[in-house]
ZADO-1210 file (C-alpha; in nm, 4 decimals, padded with zeros to 6 digits):
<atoms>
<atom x="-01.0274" y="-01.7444" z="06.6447" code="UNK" pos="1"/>
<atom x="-01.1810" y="-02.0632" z="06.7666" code="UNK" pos="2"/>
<atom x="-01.1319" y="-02.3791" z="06.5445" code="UNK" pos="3"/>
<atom x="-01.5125" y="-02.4403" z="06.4586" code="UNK" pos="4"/>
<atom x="-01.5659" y="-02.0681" z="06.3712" code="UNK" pos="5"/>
<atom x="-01.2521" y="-02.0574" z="06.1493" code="UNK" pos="6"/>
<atom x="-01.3718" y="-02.3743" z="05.9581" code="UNK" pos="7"/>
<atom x="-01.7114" y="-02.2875" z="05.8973" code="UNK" pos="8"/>
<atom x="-01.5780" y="-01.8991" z="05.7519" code="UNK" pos="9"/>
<atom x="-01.3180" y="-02.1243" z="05.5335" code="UNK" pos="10"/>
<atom x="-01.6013" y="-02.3304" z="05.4348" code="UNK" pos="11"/>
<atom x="-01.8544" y="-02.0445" z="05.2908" code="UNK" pos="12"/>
<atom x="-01.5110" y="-01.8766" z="05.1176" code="UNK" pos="13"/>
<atom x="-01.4657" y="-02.2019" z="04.8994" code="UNK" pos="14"/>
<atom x="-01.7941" y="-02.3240" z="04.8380" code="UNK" pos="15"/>
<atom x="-01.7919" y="-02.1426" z="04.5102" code="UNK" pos="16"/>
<atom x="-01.5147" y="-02.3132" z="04.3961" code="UNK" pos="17"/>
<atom x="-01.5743" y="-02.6975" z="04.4675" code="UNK" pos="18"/>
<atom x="-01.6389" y="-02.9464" z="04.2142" code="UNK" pos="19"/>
<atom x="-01.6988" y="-03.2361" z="04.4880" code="UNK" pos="20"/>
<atom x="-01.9741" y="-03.1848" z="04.6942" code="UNK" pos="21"/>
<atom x="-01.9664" y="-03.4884" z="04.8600" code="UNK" pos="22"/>
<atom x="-01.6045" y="-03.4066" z="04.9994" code="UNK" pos="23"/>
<atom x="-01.6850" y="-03.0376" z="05.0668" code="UNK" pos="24"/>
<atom x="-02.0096" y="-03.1949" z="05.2928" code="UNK" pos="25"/>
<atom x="-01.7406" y="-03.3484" z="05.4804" code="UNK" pos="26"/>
<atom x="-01.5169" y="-03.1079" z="05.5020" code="UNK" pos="27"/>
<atom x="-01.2766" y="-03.0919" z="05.8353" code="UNK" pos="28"/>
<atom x="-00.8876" y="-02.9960" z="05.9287" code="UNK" pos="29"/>
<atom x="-00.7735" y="-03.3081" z="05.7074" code="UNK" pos="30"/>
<atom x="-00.9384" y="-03.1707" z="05.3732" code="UNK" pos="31"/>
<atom x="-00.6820" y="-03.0695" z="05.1101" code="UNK" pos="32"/>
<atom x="-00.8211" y="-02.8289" z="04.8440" code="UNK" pos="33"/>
<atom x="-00.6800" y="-02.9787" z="04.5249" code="UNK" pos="34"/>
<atom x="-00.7246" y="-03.3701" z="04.5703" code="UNK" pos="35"/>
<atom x="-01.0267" y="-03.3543" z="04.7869" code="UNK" pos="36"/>
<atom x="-01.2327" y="-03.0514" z="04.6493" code="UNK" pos="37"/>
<atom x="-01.1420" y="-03.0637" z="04.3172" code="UNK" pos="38"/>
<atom x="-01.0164" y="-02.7115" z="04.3406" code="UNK" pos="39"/>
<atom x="-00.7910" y="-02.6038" z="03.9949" code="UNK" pos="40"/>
<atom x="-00.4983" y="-02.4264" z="04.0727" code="UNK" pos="41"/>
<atom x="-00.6425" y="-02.0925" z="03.9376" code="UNK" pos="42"/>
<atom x="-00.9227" y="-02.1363" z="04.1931" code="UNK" pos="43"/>
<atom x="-00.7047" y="-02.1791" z="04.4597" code="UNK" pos="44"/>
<atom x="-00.5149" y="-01.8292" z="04.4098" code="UNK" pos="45"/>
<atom x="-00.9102" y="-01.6961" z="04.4052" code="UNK" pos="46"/>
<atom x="-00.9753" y="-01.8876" z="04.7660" code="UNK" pos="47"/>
<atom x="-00.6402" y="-01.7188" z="04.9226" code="UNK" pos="48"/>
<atom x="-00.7088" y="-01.3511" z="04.7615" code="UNK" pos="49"/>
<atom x="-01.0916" y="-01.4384" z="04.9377" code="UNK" pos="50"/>
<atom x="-00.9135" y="-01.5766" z="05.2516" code="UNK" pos="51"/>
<atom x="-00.7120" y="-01.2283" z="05.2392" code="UNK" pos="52"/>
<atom x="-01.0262" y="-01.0083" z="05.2060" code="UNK" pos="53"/>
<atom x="-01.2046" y="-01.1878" z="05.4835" code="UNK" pos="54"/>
<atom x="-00.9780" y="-01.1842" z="05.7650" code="UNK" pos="55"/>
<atom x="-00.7892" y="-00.8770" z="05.6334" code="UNK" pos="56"/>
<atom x="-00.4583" y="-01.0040" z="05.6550" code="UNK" pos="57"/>
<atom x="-00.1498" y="-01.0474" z="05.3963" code="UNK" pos="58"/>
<atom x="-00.0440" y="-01.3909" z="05.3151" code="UNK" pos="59"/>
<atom x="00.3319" y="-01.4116" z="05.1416" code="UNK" pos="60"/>
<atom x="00.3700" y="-01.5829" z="04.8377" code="UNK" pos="61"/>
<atom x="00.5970" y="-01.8700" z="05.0227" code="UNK" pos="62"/>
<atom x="00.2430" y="-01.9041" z="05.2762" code="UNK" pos="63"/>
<atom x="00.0436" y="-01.9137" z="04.9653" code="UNK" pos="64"/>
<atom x="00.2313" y="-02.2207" z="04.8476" code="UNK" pos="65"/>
<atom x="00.1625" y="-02.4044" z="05.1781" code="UNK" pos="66"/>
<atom x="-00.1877" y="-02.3513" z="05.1621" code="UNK" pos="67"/>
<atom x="-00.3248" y="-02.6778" z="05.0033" code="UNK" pos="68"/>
<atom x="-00.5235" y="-02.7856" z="05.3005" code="UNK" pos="69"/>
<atom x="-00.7919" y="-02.6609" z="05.5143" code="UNK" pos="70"/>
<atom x="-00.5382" y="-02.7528" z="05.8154" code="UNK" pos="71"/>
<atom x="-00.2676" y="-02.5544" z="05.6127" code="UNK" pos="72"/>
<atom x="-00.4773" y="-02.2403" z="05.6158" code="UNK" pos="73"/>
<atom x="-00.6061" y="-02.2104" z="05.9403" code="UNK" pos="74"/>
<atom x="-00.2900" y="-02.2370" z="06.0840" code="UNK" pos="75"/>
<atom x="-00.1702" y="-01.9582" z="05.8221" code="UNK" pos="76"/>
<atom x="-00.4735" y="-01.7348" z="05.9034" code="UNK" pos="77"/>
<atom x="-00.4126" y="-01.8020" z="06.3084" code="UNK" pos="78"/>
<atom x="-00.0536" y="-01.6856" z="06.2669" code="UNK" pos="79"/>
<atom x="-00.1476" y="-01.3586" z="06.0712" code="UNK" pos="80"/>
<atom x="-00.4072" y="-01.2634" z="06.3259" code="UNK" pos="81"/>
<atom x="-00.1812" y="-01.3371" z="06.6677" code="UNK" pos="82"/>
</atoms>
């Protein structure tokens, strides 16, 4: 999946869980979830379940601890759908 497409489906699969909008405005590769969004950790489980539904793959619990960052999961979901 090209990079731009990937970010832009990431983007619309946290929106509902941001509590910076300034951050999520300028949200690229470098954006971590937690520190930058505001993202609790409950949340985040909620984004990777989402992440799961959209591109229909599986991510392991030891990927699911890696994925902090915007950078972190499209390198996860690029992986699953090689």
């Amino acid at each position: 999946m090209e990079k731009n497409e990937l970010i832009i489906k990431l983007k619309s699969i946290v929106e509902p869980y941001i509590q910076d909008e300034e951050a999520f405005k300028n949200l690229s590769e470098e954006t971590d979830f937690v520190k930058d969004l505001k993202i609790n950790s409950a949340n985040l489980v909620d984004v990777i379940l989402d992440v799961e539904d959209a591109f229909d793959i599986r991510i392991e619990n030891d990927e699911m601890e890696q994925m902090v960052s915007v950078k972190a999961a499209m390198d996860i979901v690029n992986s699953k759908l090689k």
